[in-house]
C-alpha positions as CSV (number, residue, x, y, z in Angstrom):
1,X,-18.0,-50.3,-29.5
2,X,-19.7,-48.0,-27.2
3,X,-19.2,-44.7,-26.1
4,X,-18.4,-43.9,-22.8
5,X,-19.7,-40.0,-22.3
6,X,-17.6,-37.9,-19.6
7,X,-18.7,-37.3,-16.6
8,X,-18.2,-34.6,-14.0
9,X,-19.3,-35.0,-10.6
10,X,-21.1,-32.9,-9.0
11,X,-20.4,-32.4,-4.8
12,X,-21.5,-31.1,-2.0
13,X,-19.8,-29.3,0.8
14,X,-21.8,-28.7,3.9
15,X,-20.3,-28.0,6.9
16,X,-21.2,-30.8,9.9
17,X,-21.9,-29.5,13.6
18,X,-20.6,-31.5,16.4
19,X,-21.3,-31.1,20.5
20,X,-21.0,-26.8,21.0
21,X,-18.7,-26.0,23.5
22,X,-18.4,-22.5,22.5
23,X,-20.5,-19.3,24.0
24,X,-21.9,-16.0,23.2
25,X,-18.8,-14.1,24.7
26,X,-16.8,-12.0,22.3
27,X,-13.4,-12.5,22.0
28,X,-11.2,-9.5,22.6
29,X,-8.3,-10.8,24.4
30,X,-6.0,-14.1,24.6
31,X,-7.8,-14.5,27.9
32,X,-11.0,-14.4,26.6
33,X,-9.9,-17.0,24.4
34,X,-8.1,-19.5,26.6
35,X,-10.9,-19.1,29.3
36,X,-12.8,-20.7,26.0
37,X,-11.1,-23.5,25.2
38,X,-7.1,-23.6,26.9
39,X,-8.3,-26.3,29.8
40,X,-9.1,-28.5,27.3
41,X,-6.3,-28.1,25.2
42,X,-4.0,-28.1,27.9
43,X,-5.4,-31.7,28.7
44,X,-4.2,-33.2,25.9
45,X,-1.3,-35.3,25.4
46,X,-0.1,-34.0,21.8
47,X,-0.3,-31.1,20.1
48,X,-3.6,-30.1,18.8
49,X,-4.2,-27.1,16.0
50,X,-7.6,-25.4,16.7
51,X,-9.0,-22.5,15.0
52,X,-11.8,-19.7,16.7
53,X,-13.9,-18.5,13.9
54,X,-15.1,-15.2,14.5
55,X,-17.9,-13.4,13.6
56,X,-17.2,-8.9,12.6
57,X,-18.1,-8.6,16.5
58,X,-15.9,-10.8,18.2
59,X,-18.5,-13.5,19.1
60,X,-17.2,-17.3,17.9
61,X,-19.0,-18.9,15.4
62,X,-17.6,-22.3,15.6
63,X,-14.4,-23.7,16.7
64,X,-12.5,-26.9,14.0
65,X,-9.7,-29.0,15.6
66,X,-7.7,-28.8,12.4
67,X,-4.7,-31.6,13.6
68,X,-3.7,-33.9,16.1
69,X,-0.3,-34.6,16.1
70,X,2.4,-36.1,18.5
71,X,3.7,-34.7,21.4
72,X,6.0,-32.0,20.1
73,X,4.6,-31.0,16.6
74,X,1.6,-31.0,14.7
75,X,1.0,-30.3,11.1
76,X,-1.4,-28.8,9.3
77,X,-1.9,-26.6,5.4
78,X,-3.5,-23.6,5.3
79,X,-6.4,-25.2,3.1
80,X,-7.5,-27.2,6.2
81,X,-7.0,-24.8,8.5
82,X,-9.2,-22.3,6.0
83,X,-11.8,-24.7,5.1
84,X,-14.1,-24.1,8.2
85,X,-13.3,-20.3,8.0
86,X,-15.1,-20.1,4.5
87,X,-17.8,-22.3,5.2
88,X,-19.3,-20.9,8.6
89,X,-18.7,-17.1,6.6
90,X,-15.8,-15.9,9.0
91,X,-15.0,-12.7,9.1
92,X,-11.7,-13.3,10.9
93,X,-10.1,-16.4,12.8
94,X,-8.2,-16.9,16.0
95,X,-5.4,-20.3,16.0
96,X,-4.6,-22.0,19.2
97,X,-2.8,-25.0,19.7
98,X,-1.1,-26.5,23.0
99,X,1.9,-27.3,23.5
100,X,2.0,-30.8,26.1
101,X,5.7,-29.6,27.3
102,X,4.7,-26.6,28.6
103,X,7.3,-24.9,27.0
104,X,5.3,-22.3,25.4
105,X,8.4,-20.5,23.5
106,X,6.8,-20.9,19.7
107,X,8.7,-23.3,17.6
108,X,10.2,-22.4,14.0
109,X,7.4,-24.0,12.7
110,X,4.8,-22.4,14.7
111,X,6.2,-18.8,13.4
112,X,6.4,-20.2,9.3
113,X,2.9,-21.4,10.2
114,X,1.5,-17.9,11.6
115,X,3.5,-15.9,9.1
116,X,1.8,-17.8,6.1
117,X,-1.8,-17.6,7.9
118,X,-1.4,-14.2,7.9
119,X,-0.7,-13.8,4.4
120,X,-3.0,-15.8,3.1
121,X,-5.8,-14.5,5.5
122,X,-5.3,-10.9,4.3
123,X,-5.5,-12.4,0.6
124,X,-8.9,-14.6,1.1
125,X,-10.2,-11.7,3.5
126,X,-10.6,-13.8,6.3
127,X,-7.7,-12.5,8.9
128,X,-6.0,-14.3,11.7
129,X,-6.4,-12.3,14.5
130,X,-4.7,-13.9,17.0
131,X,-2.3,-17.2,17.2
132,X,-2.1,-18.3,21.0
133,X,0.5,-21.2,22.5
134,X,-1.2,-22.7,25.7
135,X,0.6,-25.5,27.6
136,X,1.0,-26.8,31.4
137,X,-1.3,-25.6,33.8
138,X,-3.6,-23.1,31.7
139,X,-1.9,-20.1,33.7
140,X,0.5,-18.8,31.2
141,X,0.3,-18.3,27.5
142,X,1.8,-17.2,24.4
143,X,0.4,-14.4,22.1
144,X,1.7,-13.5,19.0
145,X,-0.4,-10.5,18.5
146,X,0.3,-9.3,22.4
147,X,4.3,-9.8,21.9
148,X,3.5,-7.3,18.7
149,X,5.0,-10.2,16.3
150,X,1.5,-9.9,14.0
151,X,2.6,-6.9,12.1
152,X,3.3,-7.6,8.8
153,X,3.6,-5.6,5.3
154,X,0.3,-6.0,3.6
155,X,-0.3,-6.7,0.5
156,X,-1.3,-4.3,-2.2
157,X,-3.3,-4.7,-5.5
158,X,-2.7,-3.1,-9.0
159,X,-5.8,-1.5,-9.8
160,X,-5.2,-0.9,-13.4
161,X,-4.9,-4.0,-15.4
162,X,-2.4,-1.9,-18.2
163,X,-0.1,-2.4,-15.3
164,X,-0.2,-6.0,-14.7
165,X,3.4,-7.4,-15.0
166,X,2.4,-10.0,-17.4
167,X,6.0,-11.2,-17.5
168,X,5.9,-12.5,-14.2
169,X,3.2,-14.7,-14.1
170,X,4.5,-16.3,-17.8
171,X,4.3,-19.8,-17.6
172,X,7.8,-21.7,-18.9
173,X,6.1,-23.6,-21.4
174,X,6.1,-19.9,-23.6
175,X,9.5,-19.8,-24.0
176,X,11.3,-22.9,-25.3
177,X,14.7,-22.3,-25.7
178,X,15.4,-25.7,-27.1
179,X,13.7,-29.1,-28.4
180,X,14.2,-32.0,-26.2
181,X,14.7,-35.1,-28.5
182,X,13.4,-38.5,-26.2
183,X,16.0,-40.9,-25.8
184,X,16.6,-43.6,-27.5
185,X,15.5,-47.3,-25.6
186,X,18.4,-49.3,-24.9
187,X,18.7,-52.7,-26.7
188,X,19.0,-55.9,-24.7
């Protein structure tokens, strides 16, 4: 009999540069934005998630078309929307998506989307500065941090571990309550 030894594999993550499209402007305004990248978006047929990644003076790093979806929604999870973010060293990120309608009046979704971005981008350090809604001609837009909807109660940190509330981050597995017997197989 032989012995199979584990294995972990080891990968790589590298972050892959297509066609640039974006320019050595700084980006201090929705316009500034949109003048980047709302005609194309506003070309497209279904919703598209994009993300600006910004470097501490404004300038775009990179841009990542996170989703393509269908003509009234597209979906997307902070981990791919965050994954270009940490690999081009972001120091702050801008979404945009279109909507085809032209009905640029965020959707529940869009708001649960921005509201969790903005959590989690205060958390990983790597904050959403802007969330922009483009859609029919390219003359009109939505902005969340313009409409003043980006305010938000930060988090804050305990900075003494003595205070750590243990107790909320007990797992259920440490208090058993009762042993589960497994049932018996049926006869047939």
């Amino acid at each position: 009999m032989k012995l199979m030894q584990e294995q972990l594999e080891v990968v790589t993550i590298r972050l892959k540069k297509d066609a640039p499209i974006m320019s050595n402007r700084p980006i201090h305004s929705p316009m500034d934005a949109i003048r980047l990248l709302g005609k194309e978006l506003c070309e497209l047929d279904r919703e598209v998630i994009c993300i600006v990644n910004l470097r501490t003076d404004g300038i775009p790093l990179n841009c990542n078309f996170v989703s393509v979806g269908v003509v009234d929604q597209s979906i997307a999870h902070p981990r791919e929307i965050f994954k270009s973010s940490i690999l081009s060293n972001a120091t702050s990120m801008i979404l945009i998506h279109n909507h085809p309608s032209g009905n640029l009046e965020p959707s529940k979704w869009d708001t649960i989307l921005t509201d969790r971005m903005l959590k989690l981008g205060e958390l990983i350090g790597i904050p959403v500065v802007d969330h922009i809604i483009v859609g029919g001609e390219n003359k009109e837009y939505f902005s969340f941090k313009e409409k003043g909807i980006l305010e938000f109660e930060h988090n804050s940190f305990e900075i003494d571990y003595r205070k750590l509330d243990a107790e909320r981050f007990a797992v259920a597995e440490n208090e058993i309550d009762h042993v589960v017997t497994p049932r018996r197989r049926r006869s047939r």
